[in-house]
NUBADREN-625983 format. One line per 4 residues: number of its first residue (from 1); their letters; for each residue x, y, z of C-alpha. Coordinates in nm, 3 decimals, decimal comma. Layout:
NUBADREN-625983
NUM) A) X/Y/Z ~ ...
***
This chain:
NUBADREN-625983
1) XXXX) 10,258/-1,086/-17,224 ~ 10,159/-0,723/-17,265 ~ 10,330/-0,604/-16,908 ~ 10,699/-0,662/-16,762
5) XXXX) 10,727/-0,980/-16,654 ~ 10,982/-0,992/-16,390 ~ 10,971/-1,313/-16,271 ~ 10,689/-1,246/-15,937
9) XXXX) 10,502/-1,568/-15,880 ~ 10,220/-1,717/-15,644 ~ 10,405/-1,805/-15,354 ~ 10,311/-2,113/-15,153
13) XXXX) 10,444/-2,119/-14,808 ~ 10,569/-2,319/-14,563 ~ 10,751/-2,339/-14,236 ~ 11,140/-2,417/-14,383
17) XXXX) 11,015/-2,364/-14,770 ~ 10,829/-2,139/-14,962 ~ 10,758/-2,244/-15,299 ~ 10,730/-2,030/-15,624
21) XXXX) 10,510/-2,093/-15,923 ~ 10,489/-1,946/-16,225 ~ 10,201/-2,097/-16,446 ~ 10,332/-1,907/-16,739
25) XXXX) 10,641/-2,046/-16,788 ~ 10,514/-2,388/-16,668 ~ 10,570/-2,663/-16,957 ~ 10,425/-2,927/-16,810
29) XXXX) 10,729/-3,147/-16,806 ~ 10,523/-3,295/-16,449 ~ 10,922/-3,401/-16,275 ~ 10,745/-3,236/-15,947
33) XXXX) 10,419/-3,404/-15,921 ~ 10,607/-3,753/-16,064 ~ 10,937/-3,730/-15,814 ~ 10,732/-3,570/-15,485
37) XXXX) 10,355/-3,625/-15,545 ~ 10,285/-3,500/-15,166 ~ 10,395/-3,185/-15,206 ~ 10,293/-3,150/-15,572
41) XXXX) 9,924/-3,284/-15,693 ~ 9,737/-3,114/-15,963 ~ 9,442/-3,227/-15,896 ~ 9,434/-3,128/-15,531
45) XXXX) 9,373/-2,721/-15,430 ~ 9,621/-2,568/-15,313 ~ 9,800/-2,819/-15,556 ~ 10,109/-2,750/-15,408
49) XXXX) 10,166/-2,811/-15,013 ~ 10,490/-2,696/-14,894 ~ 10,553/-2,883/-14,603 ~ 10,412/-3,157/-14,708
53) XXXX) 10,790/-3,320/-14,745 ~ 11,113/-3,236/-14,619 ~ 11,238/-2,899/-14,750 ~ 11,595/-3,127/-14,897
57) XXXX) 11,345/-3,321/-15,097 ~ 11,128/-3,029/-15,221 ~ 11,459/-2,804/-15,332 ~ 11,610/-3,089/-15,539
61) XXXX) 11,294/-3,177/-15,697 ~ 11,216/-2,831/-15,752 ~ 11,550/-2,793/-15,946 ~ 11,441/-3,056/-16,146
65) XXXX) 11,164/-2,806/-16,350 ~ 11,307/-2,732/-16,671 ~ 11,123/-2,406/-16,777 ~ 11,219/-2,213/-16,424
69) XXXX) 10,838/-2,193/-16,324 ~ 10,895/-2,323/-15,995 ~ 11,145/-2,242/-15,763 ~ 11,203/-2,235/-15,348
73) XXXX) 11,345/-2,001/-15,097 ~ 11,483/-2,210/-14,765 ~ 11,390/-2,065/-14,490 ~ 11,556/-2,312/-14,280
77) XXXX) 11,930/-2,231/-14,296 ~ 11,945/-2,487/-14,593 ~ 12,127/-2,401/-14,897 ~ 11,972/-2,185/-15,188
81) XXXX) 11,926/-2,247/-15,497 ~ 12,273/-2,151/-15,680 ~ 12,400/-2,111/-16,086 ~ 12,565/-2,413/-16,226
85) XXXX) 12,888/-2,345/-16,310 ~ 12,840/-2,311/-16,643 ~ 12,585/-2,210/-16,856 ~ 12,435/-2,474/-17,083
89) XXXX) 12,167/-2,467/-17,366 ~ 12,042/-2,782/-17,496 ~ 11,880/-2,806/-17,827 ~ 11,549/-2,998/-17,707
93) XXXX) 11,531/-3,285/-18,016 ~ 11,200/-3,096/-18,219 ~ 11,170/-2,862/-17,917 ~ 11,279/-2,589/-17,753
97) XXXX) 11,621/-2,377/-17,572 ~ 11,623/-2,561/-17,215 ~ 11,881/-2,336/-17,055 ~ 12,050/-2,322/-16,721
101) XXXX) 12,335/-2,134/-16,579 ~ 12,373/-1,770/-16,446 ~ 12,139/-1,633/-16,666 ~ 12,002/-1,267/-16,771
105) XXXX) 11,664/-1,251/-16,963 ~ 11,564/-0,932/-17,155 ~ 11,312/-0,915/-17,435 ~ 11,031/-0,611/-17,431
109) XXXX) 10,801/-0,741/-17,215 ~ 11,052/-0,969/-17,018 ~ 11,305/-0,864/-16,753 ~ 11,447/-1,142/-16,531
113) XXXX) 11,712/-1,150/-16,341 ~ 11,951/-1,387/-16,110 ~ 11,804/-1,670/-16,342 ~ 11,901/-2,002/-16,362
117) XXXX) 11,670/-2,246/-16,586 ~ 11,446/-2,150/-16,889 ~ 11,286/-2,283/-17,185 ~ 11,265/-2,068/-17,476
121) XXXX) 11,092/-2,094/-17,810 ~ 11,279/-2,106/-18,126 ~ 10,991/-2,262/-18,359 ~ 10,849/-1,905/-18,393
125) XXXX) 10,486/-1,947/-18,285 ~ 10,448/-1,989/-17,918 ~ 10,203/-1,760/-17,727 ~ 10,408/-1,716/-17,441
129) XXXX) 10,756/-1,579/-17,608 ~ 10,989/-1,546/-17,512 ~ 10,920/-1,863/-17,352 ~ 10,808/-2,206/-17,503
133) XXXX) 10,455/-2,284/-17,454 ~ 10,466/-2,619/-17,600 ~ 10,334/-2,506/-17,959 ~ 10,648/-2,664/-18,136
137) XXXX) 10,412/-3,035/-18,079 ~ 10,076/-2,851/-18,249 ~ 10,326/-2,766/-18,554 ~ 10,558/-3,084/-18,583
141) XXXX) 10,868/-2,868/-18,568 ~ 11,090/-3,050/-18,677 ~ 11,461/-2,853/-18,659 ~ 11,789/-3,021/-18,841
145) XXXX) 12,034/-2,940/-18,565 ~ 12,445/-2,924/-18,646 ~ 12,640/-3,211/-18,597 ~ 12,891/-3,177/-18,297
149) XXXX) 13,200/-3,022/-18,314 ~ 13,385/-3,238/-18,155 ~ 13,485/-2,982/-17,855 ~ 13,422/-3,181/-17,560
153) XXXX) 13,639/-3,113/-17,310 ~ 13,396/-2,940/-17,016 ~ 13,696/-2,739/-16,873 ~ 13,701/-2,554/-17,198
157) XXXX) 13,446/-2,276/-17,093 ~ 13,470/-2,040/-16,748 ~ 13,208/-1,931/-16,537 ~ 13,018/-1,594/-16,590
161) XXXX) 12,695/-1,449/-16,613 ~ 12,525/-1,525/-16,954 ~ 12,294/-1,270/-17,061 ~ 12,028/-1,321/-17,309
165) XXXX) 11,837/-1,032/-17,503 ~ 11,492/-1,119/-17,753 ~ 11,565/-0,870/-17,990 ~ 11,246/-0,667/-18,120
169) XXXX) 11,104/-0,904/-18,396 ~ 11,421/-1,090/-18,440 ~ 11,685/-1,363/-18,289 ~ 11,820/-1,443/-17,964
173) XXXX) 12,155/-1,217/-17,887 ~ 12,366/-1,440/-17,654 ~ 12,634/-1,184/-17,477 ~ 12,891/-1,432/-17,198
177) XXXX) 13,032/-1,756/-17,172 ~ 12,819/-2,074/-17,308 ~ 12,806/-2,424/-17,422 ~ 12,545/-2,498/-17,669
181) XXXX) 12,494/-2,893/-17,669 ~ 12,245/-3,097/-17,856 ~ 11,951/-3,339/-17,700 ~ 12,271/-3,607/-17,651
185) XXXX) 12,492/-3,385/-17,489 ~ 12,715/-3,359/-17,743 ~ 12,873/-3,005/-17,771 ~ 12,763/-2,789/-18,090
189) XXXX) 12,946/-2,465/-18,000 ~ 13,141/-2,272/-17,681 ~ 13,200/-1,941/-17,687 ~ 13,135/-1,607/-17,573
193) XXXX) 12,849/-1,449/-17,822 ~ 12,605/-1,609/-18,080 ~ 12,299/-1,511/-18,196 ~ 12,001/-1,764/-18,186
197) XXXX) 11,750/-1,839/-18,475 ~ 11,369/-1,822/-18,281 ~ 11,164/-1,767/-18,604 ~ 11,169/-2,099/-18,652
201) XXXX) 11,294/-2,047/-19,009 ~ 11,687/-2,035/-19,046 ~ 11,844/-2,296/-19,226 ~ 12,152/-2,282/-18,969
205) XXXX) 11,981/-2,336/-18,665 ~ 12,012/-2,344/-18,415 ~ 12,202/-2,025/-18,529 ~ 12,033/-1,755/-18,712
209) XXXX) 12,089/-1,615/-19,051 ~ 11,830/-1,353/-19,113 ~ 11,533/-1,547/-19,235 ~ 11,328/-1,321/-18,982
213) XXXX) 11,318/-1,024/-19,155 ~ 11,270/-1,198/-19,522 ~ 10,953/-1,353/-19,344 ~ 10,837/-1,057/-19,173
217) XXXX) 10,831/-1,247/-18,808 ~ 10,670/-1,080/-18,566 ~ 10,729/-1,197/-18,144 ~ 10,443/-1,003/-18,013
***
């Protein structure tokens, strides 16, 4: 991504719905065209057809999309898309940050904000970073995650914006309130700051503890 990505996608419209996509940041995970195939069918053009279902149906299953490339704006009175009241990362088993919450996204080509899902690399070679593009499959990535730390209790953390900067050619600063959790569930950390491996190469991941410069990684 050479310009600032701010998070503009094609909009598909509708009479109570308008649809966002952004084929970017689209993994592929397929919960729209499996959960509301009227609305959603790849191999049709214009694959998506907004009021092809009732705008309830389309907003929940567009919540569904793990990566943030679709979204929906009610135009119908119905209730927007909000934050979940906390903000969660889960450590995808061999895969990638799935994050929602009230989220901030900063790196030097990326500016988004009043996010609430994403998926973002930390294997260190997609194409699309700070995003995943799926290239942890072509390279097995295979991460050894913490075990948890036995902090469970999901009153433990408050609500608040959680803002996420790429640094240049390095990890993944984490500055507000957040519950790291691996593929189970199972919390790995809660706090208020951490910084993220997304070299792919830290022996404490999902933490990270400077491998990036000793490899020379490069994000751009």
């Amino acid at each position: 991504m050479t310009a600032v990505y701010t998070g503009k996608d094609r909009r598909y419209t509708g009479e109570a719905v308008d649809i966002t996509y952004d084929v970017k940041r689209c993994i592929h995970a397929e919960h729209c065209i499996n959960h509301l195939p009227a609305v959603f069918d790849k191999d049709r053009r214009p694959w998506i057809l907004a009021d092809a279902a009732a705008a309830d149906h389309v907003a929940a299953v567009a919540e569904l999309c793990p990566s943030g490339a679709l979204h929906y704006e009610r135009k119908d009175g119905g209730q927007q898309e909000t934050a979940p009241a906390q903000n969660v990362i889960r450590l995808r088993h061999n895969g990638p940050l799935e994050i929602r919450g009230d989220l901030m996204i900063e790196d030097t080509t990326v500016i988004l904000q009043d996010e609430t899902r994403a998926m973002l690399c930390r294997c260190g070679v997609s194409q699309n970073k700070p995003f995943c593009d799926n290239q942890h499959r072509e390279i097995h990535f295979e991460p050894v995650d913490p075990a948890p730390s036995g902090s469970q209790e999901p009153g433990a953390l408050g609500p608040g914006r959680l803002q996420i900067v790429a640094r240049h050619n390095g990890p993944l600063e984490l500055d507000g309130p957040v519950r790291i959790v691996n593929e189970a569930g199972e919390t790995i950390f809660v706090g208020q700051a951490a910084i993220l491996c997304r070299c792919g190469g830290s022996s404490r991941k999902p933490f990270c503890d400077g491998t990036h410069e000793r490899i020379a990684f490069t994000a751009e």
